[in-house]
Each structure stands twice: as C-alpha cells, then as structure tokens.
C-alpha positions in Angstrom: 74.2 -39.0 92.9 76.3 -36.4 94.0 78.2 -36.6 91.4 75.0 -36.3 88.7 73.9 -33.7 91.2 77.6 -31.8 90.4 77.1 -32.6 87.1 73.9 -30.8 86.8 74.9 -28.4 88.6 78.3 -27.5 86.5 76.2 -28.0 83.3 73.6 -24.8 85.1 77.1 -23.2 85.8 78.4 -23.7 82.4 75.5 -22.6 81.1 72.7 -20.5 82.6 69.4 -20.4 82.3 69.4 -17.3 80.1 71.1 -19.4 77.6 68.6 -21.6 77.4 66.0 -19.7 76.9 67.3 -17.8 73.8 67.4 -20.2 72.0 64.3 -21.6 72.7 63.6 -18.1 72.4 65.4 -18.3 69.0 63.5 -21.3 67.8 60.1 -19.9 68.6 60.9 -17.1 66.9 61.7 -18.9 64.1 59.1 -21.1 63.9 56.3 -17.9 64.4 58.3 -16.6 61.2 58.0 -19.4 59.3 54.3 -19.6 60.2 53.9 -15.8 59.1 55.2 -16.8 56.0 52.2 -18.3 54.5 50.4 -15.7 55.7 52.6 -12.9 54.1 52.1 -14.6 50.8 48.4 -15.0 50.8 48.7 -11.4 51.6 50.9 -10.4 48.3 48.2 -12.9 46.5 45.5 -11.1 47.7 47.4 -7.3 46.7 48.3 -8.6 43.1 44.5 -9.8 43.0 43.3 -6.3 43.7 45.4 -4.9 41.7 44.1 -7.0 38.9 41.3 -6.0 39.4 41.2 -2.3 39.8 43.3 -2.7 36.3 40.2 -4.2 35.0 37.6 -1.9 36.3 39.8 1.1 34.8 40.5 -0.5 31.1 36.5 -1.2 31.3 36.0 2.5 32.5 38.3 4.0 29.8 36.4 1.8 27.3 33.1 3.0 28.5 34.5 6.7 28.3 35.9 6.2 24.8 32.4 4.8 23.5 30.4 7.9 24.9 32.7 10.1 23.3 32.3 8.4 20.0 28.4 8.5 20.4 28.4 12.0 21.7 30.8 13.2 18.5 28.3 11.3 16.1 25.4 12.7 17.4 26.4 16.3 17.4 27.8 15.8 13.7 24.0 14.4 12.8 22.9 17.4 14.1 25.1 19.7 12.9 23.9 18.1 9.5 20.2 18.7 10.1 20.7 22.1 11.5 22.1 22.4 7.9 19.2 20.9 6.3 16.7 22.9 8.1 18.5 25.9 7.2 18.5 25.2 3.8 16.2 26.3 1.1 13.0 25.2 2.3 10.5 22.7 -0.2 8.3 25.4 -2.5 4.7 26.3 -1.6 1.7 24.0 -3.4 -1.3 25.5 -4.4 -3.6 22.9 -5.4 -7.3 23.8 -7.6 -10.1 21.5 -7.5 -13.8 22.5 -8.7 -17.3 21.0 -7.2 -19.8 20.4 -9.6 -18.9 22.6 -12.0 -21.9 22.5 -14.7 -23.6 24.4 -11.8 -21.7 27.9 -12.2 -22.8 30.9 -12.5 -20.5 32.0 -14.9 -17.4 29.9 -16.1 -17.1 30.2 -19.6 -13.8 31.8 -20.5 -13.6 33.4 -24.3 -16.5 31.6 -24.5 -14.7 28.3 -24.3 -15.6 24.7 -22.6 -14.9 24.0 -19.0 -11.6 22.3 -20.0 -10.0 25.2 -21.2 -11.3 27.3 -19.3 -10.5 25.5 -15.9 -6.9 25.3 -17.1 -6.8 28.9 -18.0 -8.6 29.9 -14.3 -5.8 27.3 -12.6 -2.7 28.8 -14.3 -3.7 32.7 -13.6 -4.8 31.9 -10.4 -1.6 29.7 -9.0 0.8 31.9 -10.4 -0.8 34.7 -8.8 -0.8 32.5 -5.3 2.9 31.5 -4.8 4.6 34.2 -4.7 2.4 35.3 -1.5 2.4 32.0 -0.2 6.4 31.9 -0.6 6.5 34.8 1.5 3.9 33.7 4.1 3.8 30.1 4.1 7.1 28.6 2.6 6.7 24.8 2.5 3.0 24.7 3.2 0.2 23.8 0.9 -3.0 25.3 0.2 -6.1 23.6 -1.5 -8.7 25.3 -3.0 -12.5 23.5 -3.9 -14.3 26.0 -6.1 -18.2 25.6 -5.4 -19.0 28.5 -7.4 -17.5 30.7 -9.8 -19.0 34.4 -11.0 -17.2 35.5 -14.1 -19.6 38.3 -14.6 -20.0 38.1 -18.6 -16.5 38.1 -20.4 -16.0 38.3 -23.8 -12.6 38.8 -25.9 -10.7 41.7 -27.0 -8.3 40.3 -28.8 -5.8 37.6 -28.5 -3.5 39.0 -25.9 -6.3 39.7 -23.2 -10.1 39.9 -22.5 -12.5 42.8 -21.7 -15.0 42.9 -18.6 -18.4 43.5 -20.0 -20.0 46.3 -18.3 -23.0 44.7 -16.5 -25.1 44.5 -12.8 -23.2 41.9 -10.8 -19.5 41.9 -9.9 -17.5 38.8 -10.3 -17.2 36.6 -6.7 -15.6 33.5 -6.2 -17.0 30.8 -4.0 -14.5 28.1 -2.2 -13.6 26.0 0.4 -9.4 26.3 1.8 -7.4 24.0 4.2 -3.8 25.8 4.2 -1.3 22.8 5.5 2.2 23.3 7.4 5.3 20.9 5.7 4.1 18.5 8.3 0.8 18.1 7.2 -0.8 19.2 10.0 -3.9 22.0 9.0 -3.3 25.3 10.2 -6.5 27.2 8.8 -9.0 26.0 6.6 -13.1 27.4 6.1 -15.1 28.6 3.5 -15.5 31.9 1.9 -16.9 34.3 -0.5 -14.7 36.6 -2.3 -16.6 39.9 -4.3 -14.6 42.0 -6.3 -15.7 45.5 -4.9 -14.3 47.6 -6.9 -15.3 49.0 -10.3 -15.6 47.4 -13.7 -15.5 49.4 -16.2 -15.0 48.1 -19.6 -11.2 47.3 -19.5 -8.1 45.2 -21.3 -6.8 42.8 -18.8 -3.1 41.2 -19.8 -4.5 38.0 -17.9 -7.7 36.3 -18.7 -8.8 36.1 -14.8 -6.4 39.4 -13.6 -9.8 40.1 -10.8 -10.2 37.0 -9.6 -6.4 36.4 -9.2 -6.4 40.2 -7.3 -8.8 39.0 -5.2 -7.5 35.8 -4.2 -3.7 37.6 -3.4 -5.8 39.9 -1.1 -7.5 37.2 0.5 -4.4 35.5 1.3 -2.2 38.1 2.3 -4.7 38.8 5.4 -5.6 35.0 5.9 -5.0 34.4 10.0 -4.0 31.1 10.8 -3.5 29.4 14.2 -0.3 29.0 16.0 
C-alpha cells in the first residue's frame, strides 16, 4: 500500500497536476473546435446563399431597368413622330352645300336654267369663295350649309362670260342653316341665318354668276364667333 501510495505519489511528482489538465485542456479544446466546425460551415452555406441571392435580385433589377429604358425610348420616339404629324400640313377645310325644298325659292333660276344647273353653278362659286377663308380660320374643320331659301333678285345674261343684276325692288338674301365642325367632329358653332346683300345693285357685269351671294357669305364667315 505504501508502495501504491509512493507510486501515486511519484506519478503526481513526475507529473503535476498542471500537466494534466492541459491536455484535458487540449482535448476540450479540440473537441469545442471540431464542434464549431459544422457550425462555421453552415455559416459559409448561409453567406454563399445570400450572396446568391442578392446576385439574383440585382440581374432582376438591371433587367427591370433595361426594360423601362426600352419602353421609355419607344415612347418618346412615338411621340416625337406625332409631334411631327401634328405639325404637319393639316387635312384641308370642307365646305359642304345642301338645299331644302328647293321648288319653294324665291328666286333660283340661274341664266334662266333648271335647278340642276343652277345648283351646281351656286355650289361651285360659292365653295370656292368659302375655303380660302375657312383655310385661314378653320383649317381642318368642316362647314355645312342647308339652303332654305335662296333670293336671286331677277338675273338674266349678259353674255357668256358673266351675268348682269337686273335693276329691281328687292336685294338678293340668302336663307341657311350652318354647323361649322372641328377635325374631331365635335360642333363648334352652328344656327341659322339670313344674309341681305345691303349694298347697291346697279345694273352690273359680274365675272361669276353668284359674285353677291359668294361676297356675302366670305363676310359672314370671316366674323362668324365660335365657342372655345
């Protein structure tokens, strides 16, 4: 016993406590490393995973960017284009003639000719005195005229290039109904009115078969309010 008790004693001697417990110390150690390690990778797992995923989020972001860009450039070419369009030469004025009942007219015999001819003759003179004021004032719009009564106050011919206003009591007047239309369709005047010719008529050549009736109607639309 004493011996074992020597024993135990030289083996404390030989080695002391201290070195015991670094190793133990040692082996703890090693053994809480190797018990980080699973740890450490889960942790460079998780970092590549985020990673990934931020990469994601950014090629969907620079995706997203790219596509507005390509919409916003497309968009400001198409309106570049109808800018263009707009500013271009806008569609020509329309003057349109209808009559009402026209066997019921004062007076609209033209050279002493049938309503056909005579409505083609009154339509000519009296659009191609119309579109060059409604050019100027109402480019693109349309106006339509309904005759309801028509005053030539006695015509007869003078020759072939014109005709010649018979002196007489009455002045020539026009009778119509208007709607003036913007190129959207939408009416921007429209009403009836009476139109007298107020000035003299003597007996005269005219170069155009109607020439008063036309003045009258350029004067009527050159002051012609409309809404806005």
């Amino acid at each position: 016993m004493i011996t074992k008790s020597l024993l135990s004693w030289d083996h404390f001697v030989l080695f002391p406590p201290s070195e015991y417990v670094r190793p133990r110390r040692r082996i703890f150690s090693a053994l809480a490393d190797r018990n980080c390690w699973p740890a450490k990778k889960a942790d460079k797992n998780s970092n590549s995973d985020y990673t990934a995923k931020i990469a994601v989020v950014m090629k969907i972001a620079f995706f997203a960017i790219c596509a507005l860009g390509f919409i916003i450039g497309n968009f400001g070419c198409t309106t570049a284009v109808d800018r263009a369009a707009s500013t271009g030469p806008s569609s020509p004025a329309v003057v349109t003639v209808d009559f009402v009942e026209p066997e019921r007219f004062t007076d609209f015999r033209i050279n002493d000719r049938d309503f056909q001819y005579s409505s083609t003759v009154f339509i000519r003179d009296i659009t191609s005195a119309l579109k060059p004021v409604m050019a100027r004032r109402f480019p693109g719009h349309t106006l339509n005229l309904r005759y309801t009564n028509i005053d030539l106050a006695g015509r007869r011919t003078s020759g072939p290039q014109g005709l010649r206003v018979v002196p007489g009591s009455r002045a020539p007047w026009l009778a119509f109904d208007y709607f003036l239309q913007n190129p959207s369709g939408r009416t921007i005047a429209k009403g009836s009115q009476r139109l007298v010719n107020s000035a003299s008529t003597p007996s005269q050549s005219r170069s155009r078969p109607v020439e008063i009736e036309a003045n009258m109607m350029q004067r009527w639309l050159r002051t012609l309010s409309v809404a806005q």
